[in-house]
N, C-alpha and C positions, 0 to 999 in steps of 0.2 A: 504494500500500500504506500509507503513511503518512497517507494523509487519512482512511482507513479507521480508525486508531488513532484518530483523534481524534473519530470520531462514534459510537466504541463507547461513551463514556461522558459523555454532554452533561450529565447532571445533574450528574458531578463534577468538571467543565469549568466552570460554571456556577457552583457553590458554592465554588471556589479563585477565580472570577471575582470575588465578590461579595464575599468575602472581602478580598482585594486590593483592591479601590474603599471598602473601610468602613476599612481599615486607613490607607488613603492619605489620606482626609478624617479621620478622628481625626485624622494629624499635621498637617493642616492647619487645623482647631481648635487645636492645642495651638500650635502658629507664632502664629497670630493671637490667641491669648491671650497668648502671651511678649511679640509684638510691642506688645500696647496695655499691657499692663503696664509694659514698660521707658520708652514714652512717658507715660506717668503717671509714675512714679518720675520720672526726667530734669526734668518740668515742673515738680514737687512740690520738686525741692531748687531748681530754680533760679528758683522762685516765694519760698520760702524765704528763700534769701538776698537775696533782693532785698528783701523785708521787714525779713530782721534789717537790714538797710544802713539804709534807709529810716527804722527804728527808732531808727539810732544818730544818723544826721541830724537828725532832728527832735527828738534829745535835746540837742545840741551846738546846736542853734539855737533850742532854745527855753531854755538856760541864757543863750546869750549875750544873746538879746530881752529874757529876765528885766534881766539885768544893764544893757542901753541904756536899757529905760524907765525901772530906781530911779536909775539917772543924773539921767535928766532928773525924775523926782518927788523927788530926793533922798533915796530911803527904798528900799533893796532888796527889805523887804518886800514894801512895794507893787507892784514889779516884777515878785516872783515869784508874787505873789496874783492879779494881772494876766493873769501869763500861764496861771495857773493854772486861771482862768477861763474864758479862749480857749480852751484843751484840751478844758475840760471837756463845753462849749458845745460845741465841734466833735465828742466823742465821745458825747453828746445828740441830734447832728444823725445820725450815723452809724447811732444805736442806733434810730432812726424813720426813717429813709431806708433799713436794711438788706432789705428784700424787693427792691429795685429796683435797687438796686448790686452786691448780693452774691450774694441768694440767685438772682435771675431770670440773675444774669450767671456765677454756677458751674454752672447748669444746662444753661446755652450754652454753658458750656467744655465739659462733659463730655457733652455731646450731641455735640456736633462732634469730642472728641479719639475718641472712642467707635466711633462709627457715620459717621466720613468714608470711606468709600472712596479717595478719592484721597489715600494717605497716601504 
């Protein structure tokens, strides 16, 4: 008697079916959007910080290089012009190396944080 209940109405068997499977993969969209989102965020502060660190190091050491060299030229100036130049040079080198370092290699981050399946 009860199978009989259930074959009286297949169409609306079928659309509470259908129903339920689009409802279930929406939240499964919405998980894997949460989920790559939080792993972005997460990456982005502790990319972050590791720059500002990075930042404060290379300040602390390139005061101290300033102050070794005018040591040895006698002349702080000199030192700090010196190193001034290094930087500058190196952030010259970065600004014409940046397709290859940066851009090619954020593309590969976020291809991979993106679209890894095996996360």
């Amino acid at each position: 008697m009860e199978n009989n209940r259930k074959d009286d109405h297949p169409v609306e068997d079928l659309s509470v079916s259908v129903r339920e499977y689009l409802s279930m993969k929406w939240d499964a969209i919405k998980l894997g959007g949460v989920e790559g989102i939080s792993v972005f965020v997460s990456r982005f502060v502790a990319l972050s910080l590791s720059f500002l660190a990075l930042t404060v190091a290379f300040l602390f050491l390139g005061f101290a290089l300033s102050y070794c060299i005018g040591d040895a030229l006698n002349s702080d100036v000199w030192g700090f012009t010196i190193v001034g130049g290094a930087f500058l040079l190196g952030g010259v080198l970065l600004y014409l190396l940046r397709k290859r370092f940066m851009v090619n290699a954020l593309v590969r981050f976020f291809v991979k944080l993106f679209f890894n399946e095996t996360r």
